[in-house]
C-alpha positions in Angstrom: 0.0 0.0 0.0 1.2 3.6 -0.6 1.8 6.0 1.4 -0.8 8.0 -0.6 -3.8 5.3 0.0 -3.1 5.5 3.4 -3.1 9.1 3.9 -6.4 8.4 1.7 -8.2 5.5 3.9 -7.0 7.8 7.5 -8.8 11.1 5.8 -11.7 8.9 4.9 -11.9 7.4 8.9 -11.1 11.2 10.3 -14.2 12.5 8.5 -16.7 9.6 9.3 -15.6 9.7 12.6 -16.2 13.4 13.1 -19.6 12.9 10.9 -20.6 10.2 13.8 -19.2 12.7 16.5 -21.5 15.2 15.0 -24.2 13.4 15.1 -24.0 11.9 18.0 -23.9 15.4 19.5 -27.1 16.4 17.9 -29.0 13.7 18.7 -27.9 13.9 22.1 -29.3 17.8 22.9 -32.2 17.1 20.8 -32.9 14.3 23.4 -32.0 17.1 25.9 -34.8 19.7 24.1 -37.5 17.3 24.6 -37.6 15.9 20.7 -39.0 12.6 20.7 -36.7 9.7 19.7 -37.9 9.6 15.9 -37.1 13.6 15.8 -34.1 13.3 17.7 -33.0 10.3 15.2 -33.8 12.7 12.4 -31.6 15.6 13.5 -28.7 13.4 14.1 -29.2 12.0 10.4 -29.3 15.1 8.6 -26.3 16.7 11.1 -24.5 13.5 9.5 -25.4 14.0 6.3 -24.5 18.0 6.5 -21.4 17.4 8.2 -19.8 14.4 5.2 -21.5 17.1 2.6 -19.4 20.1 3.9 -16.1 17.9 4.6 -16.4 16.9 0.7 -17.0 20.4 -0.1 -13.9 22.0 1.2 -12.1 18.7 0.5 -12.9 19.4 -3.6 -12.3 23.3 -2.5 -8.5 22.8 -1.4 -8.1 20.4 -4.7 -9.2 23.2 -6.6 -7.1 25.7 -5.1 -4.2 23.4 -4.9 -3.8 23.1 -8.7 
C-alpha cells in the first residue's frame, strides 16, 4: 500500500468519525430539548449528512485551489 492510500483510507476514517461525533452530539441535545426519539434520530441523520456534505466540499475546494 502507498503512502498516498493510506493518507487516503485515515482522511476517509477522520471525516466519518467526526460525521458520527457530529451526530452523536445532535442527537444527544435534541434528546435534551425534549424531541422525541424519531425527531431526535432525524436531527442526528441530517447533522450526519451536512457534516460528510461540507467535509467533501472543502475537501474538492482545497483540490481546486491546490492546482
Amino acid at each position: 500500500m502507498s503512502v498516498r492510500t493510506a493518507v487516503i483510507f485515515f482522511g476517509f476514517a477522520l471525516a466519518t468519525l467526526l460525521a458520527v461525533l457530529v451526530s452523536g452530539a445532535a442527537g444527544y441535545l435534541a434528546r435534551r430539548d425534549q424531541a422525541t426519539y424519531p425527531q431526535a434520530l432525524t436531527r442526528a441523520a441530517v447533522a450526519f449528512a451536512a457534516t460528510l456534505t461540507l467535509i467533501a466540499t472543502l475537501v474538492t475546494a482545497v483540490k481546486a485551489i491546490s492546482n
